[in-house]
N, C-alpha and C positions, 0 to 999 in steps of 0.2 A: 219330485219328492213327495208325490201325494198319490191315495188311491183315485178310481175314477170320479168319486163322490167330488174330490176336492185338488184338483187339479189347477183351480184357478182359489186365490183367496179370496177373490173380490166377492162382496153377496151384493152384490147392486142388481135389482128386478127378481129379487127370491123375494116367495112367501115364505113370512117368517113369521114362530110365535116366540113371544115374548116373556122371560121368566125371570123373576124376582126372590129370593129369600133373603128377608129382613128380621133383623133382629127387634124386639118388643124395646129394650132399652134404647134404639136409636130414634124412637119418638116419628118419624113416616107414617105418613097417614098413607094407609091401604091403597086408595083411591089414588095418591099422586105419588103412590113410590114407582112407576115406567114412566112417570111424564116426561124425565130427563134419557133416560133410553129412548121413548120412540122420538126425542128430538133427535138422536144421534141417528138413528136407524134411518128417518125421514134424510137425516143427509149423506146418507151411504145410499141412499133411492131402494130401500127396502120396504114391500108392501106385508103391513103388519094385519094377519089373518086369525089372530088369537093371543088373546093374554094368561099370564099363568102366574099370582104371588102366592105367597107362605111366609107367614108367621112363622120363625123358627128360632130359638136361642141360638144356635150352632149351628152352621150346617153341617151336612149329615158328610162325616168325612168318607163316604164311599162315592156317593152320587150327589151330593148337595142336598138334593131335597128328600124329602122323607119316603117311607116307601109306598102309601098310598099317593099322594103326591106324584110321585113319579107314572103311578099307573095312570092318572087322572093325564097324565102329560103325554103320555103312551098314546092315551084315547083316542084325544085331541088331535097328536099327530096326524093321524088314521081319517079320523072325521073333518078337516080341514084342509087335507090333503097339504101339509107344510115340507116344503124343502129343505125348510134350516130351522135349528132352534139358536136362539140369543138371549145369553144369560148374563143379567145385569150387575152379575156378581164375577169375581178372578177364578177359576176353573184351577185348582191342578195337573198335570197331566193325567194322573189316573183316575179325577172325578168324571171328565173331558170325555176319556175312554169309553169306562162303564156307562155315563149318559147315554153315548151313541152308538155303544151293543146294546142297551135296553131299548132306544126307540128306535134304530134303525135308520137316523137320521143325522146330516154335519149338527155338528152342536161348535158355539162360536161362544168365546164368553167374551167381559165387557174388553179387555185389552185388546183382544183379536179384532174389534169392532172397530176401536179407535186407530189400532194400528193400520187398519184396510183403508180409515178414511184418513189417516194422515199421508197413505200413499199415495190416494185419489189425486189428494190437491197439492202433493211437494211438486213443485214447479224449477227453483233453483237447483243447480249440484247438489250446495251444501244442503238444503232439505232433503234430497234424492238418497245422499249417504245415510242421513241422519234415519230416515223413515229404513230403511234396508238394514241398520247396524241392529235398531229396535227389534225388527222382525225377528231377525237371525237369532238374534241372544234370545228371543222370545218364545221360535219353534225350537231351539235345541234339543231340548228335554221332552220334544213333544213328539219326534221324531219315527219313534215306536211305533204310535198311534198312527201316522199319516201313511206307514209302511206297513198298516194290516194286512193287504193287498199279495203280499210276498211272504207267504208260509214258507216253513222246511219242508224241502222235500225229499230230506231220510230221518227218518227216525229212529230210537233207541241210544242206550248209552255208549258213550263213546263213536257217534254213524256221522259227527262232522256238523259242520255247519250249513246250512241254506243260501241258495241267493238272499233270501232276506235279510239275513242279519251280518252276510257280508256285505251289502249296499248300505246299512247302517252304518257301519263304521267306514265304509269309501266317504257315506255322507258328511258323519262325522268330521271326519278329515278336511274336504275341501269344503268345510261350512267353517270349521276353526281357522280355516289359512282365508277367507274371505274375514271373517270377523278381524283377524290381526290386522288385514290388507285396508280394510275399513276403517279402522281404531288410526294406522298411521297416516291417511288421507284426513281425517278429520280433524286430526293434531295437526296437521299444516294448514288445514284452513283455521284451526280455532286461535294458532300463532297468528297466522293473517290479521285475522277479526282483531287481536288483542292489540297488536301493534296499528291497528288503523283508528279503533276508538282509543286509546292512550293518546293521541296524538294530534286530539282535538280540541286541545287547552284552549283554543284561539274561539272557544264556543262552546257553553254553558249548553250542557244537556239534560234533558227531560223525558222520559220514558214511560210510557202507559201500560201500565199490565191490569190485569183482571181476570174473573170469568169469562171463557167463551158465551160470545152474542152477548155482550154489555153496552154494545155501542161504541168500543175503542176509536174503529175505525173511521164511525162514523163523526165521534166528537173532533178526530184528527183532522177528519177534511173540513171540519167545521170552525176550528183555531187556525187553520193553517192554509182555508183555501186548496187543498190538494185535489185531486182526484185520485183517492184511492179505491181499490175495491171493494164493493161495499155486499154482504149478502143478508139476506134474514136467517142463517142457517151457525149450524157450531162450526167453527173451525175452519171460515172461510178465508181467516190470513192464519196463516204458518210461517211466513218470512218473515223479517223484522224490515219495515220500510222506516225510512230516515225524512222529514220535510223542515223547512225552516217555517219558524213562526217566529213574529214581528210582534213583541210585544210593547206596549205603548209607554213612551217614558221610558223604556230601560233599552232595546236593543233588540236586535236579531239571539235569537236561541237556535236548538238542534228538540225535535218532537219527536221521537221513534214512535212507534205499535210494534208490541209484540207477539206471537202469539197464546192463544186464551187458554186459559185453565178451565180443567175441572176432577170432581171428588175424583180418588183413587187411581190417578191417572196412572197409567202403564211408569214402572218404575225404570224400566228398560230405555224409556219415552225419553222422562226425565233427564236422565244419563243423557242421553243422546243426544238432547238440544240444550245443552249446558252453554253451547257455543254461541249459539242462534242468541240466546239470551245474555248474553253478554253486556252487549248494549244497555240493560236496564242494572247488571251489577256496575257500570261504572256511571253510571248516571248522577249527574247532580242530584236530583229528585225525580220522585218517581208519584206519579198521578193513578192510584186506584182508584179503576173505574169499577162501581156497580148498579146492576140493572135494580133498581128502587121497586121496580113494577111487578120484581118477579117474587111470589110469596117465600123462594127459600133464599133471599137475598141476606139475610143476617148468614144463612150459615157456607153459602157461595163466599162471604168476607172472610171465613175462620179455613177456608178449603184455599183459597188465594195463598195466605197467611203462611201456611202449613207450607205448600209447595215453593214457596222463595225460601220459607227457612232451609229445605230441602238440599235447593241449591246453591244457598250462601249467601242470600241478597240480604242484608240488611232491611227491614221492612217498617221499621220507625222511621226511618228515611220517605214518607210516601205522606202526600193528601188525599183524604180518602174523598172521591166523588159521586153522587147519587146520580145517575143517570135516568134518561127518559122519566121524568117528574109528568109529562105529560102523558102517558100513558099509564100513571097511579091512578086505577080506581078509586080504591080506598084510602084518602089523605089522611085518615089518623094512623094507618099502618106505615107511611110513609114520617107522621109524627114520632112515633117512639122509636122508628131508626132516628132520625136526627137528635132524639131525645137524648140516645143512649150513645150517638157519637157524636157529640156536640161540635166537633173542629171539623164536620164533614161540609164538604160545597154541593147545594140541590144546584142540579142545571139539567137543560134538557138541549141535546146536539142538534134536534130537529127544527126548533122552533127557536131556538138562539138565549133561551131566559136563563142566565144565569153566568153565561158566561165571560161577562164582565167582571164579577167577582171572582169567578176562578183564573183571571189573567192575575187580579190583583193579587189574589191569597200566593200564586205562582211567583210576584215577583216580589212579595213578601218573606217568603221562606227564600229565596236566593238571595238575597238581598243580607240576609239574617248571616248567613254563611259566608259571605265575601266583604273587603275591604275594600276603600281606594284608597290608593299610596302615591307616593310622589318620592322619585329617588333620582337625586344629584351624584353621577359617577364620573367618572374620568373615562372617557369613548375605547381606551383600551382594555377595560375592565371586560375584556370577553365572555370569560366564564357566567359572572351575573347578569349583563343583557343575555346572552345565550337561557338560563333561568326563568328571565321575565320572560320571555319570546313563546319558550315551551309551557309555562305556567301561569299567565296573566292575559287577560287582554289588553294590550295598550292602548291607548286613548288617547293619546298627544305625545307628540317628541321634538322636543325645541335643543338648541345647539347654544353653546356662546359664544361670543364676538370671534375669540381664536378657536374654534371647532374643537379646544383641546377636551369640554365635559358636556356633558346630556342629559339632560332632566326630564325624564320618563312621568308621565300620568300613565298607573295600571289599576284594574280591578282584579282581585287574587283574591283566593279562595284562604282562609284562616291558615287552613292546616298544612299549607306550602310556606307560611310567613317562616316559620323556624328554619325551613333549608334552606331559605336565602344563603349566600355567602356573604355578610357585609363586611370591607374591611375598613380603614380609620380612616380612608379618605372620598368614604362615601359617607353621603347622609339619605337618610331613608324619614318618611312623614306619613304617618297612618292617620287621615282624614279622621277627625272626630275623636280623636283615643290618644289618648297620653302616650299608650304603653301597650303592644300586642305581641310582641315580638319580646322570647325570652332575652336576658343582659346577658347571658354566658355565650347568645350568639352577636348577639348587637350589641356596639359599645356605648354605653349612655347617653354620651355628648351625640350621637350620631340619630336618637329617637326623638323626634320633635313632633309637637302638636298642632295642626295646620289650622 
C-alpha cells in the first residue's frame, strides 16, 4: 500500500531533518522546541542531519509552513542530502501531500513517528493489535498519498477509472474489514483485562502513570525489588507489568507501570490502549510520576492530566511524585515545583532518598479510604461472606463452639460498605466509627463501635 519511497514505515537509519511550527502564544523557547522530537527520533534510531523551526501563528493550512520557509526546507533537503522529513506537528493528509510534492522527499509527521515506534517495541498480542488498529485508522485517509505511484491510465470524461483508484477502494475495503476484525479482537481482550483486574479485591492496587522517561519503571524496580526493563529512551514500556510490593506495617499491595505519556499524543493511540490502561482506571491510587530534572516538567504535569481526563481516569485519585531529585541541577527550580505543589513527594528511584516517605504518604491515602470491620454472621449467610470474599481482604476468621456463626475481621474499601447485605441477625463493627454504613441499609442495633 505504499509507493517505492515508502514501502516500509519504519524510518530507523534515515537522515532525517527535523521541523517545527510553533505558535508565539504557546511560550517554547526556539532553542528547546525539537528537544522532545529528537528524543523520539533518537529512539526510533533516526540520524538527525538538520533542523528546521518557525514561528508561526497558524500553520499555513496548505503546507504548514510558510512559503519562504518551505523553500529554505527545499534547500536544505538538496544540501544535506536527507531521506526523510519529521514534522513535530500532526500533518493533514493533504499538508502531508503538498510537503512531499514540493521537496521530493517521505515527510513523516509527529503521530507517524510515535506510531512506527510504538510498533518497534509492542512485544505482547494485545500491544501488537493495539499498535496495528492505530496505524490503520491513522493511514486511512492518507491512502491517496501513499498510492501516488498508480496514475489513470485513460483519460478524459467519462474514459473509466485506473488501476489506481480502483486498488484505493480494494484498499479501502480490506483495510475496514481488518479495522472491524481488530476493534472485535480487542474487545475480547479488553473484556479479559476488565474481568481479571475487577477481580482483585483480595489486593489494593496502585498504578504509576506519567510522562515517558520519568523514571516509572525504574522507581518500580526500586519499591518493589523487580527487574523490570529499564531504558534511557521514551517509550521503552508500552505493556502494563504488574509486581507486588510489601509495604511496611500495612501488607502486601499490587504496583503496575503503565505506559508513558506525552503532549498531543496520536488520538488514534489513545483510543487504542484504553485497554492496556485499565489497570490504572481501576486502581486504588494512582502514583504520578514526574521527572523534577527536566525543565518542561510543570507542563509534562498538565500533558499527563489532560490524557487520563482523555480516557476517563479520574486523576484527583493520584500522588503526585518528583522524580530523579538527584539529577536537579537547579534546586530552586526544583523549589517552586514543590512550592506550587505542596502535597507532592521528592524522591529519587536511583539513589533510594525519599522513598520511605513515599511508602508512607502511600499507606496514608489507602488507609484514608478503607475501614476495618468486624462482622458476626450465621456460616449460612452465603450471599454476604460471598460479598466480603469478593470486596474485602479478610484478616482473621474464628468459628464458635457449635460452628453455627463466624466472625470475620476485613479491611473494605468505604464505598462497598453500603452494598453489604446486612440482615438482623448479623452484626457488623466499623473499627473506630460509630456509624459508616447508611441505617436504611444496616439496622441500628446491628452498627456498633469496637
Amino acid at each position: 500500500m505504499a509507493d517505492p519511497k515508502r514501502e516500509e514505515l519504519q524510518v530507523k537509519a534515515k537522515k532525517a531533518i527535523l521541523v517545527s511550527v510553533i505558535s508565539p502564544s504557546n511560550h517554547i523557547d526556539k532553542d528547546q522546541a525539537l528537544d522532545e522530537l529528537k528524543g523520539l527520533v533518537e529512539t526510533a534510531g533516526v540520524e538527525v542531519v538538520g533542523t528546521l523551526v518557525q514561528n508561526r501563528e497558524n500553520p499555513h493550512p496548505a503546507t504548514c509552513l510558510g512559503k519562504g520557509k518551505l523553500a529554505q526546507l527545499k534547500g536544505m533537503v538538496d544540501q544535506v542530502d536527507a531521506e526523510i522529513i519529521i514534522f513535530d506537528n500532526n500533518l493533514s493528509p493533504s499538508q502531508g501531500r503538498n510537503i512531499e510534492e514540493e521537496t521530493g522527499t517521505v515527510i513523516v509527521d509527529r503521530s507517524e513517528l510515535i506510531l512506527d515506534i510504538f510498533a518497534t517495541h509492542a512485544k505482547t498480542y494485545e500491544a501488537k493489535l493495539q499498535v496495528e488498529l492505530a496505524q490503520l485508522l491513522y493511514f486511512r485517509p492518507r491512502l491517496k498519498r501513499l498510492w501516488t505511484h498508480l496514475e489513470r491510465i485513460e483519460g478524459g470524461v467519462g474514459a473509466g477509472r485506473g488501476p489506481g483508484e480502483k486498488q484505493l477502494e480494494t484498499d479501502r475495503r480490506l483495510l475496514d474489514r481488518r479495522v472491524a476484525e481488530l476493534k472485535r479482537k480487542l474487545s475480547e481482550v479488553e473484556r479479559r483485562r476488565e474481568r481479571t483486574v475487577s477481580h482483585r479485591f483480595q489486593h489494593l492496587t496502585v498504578s504509576l502513570v506519567g510522562y515517558t522517561n520519568a523514571g516509572k519503571s525504574t522507581l518500580m524496580n526500586a519499591l518493589t525489588g523487580a527487574d523490570v526493563y529499564i531504558a534511557d529512551k521514551l517509550f521503552a514500556t508500552l505493556d502494563t507489568r504488574t509486581r507486588r510490593w510489601e509495604l511496611p506495617h500495612w501488607g502486601e499491595i499490587l504496583l503496575s507501570d503503565t505506559v508513558g505519556f506525552v503532549r498531543d499524543l496520536p488520538h488514534h493511540l489513545v483510543a487504542s490502549f484504553k485497554s492496556t490502561l485499565e489497570e490504572a482506571r481501576q486502581a486504588d491510587l494512582l502514583l504520578h510520576v514526574v521527572d523534577a530534572s527536566n525543565p518542561e516538567a510543570e507542563q509534562h504535569i498538565k500533558t499527563v492530566y489532560k490524557v487520563l481526563d482523555e480516557i476517563g481516569i479520574d486523576y484527583e485519585n493520584a500522588i503526585l511524585v518528583f522524580n530523579k531529585t538527584d539529577k536537579v541541577e537547579d534546586r530552586s527550580k526544583l523549589d517552586v515545583l514543590r512550592l506550587k505543589y505542596s502535597n507532592a513527594i521528592s524522591v529519587s528511584a536511583i539513589s533510594g532518598e525519599g522513598l520511605d516517605r513515599l511508602s508512607q504518604a502511600v499507606i496514608d491515602r489507602l488507609a484514608s479510604g478503607y475501614v476495618i470491620i468486624e462482622v458476626d454472621t450465621p456460616v449460612g449467610n452465603g450471599k454476604l461472606l460471598s460479598e466480603l470474599e469478593d470486596h474485602s481482604l479478610i484478616l482473621s476468621r474464628e468459628y464458635s463452639n457449635d460452628d453455627s456463626r463466624v466472625t470475620l475481621h476485613a479491611r473494605i474499601a468505604r464505598r462497598f460498605l453500603p452494598m453489604l447485605k446486612i440482615s438482623e441477625d448479623t452484626v457488623l463493627r466499623v473499627q473506630g466509627e460509630e456509624q459508616v454504613v447508611p441505617q436504611d441499609l444496616v439496622p441500628e442495633e446491628t452498627v456498633h463501635e469496637v
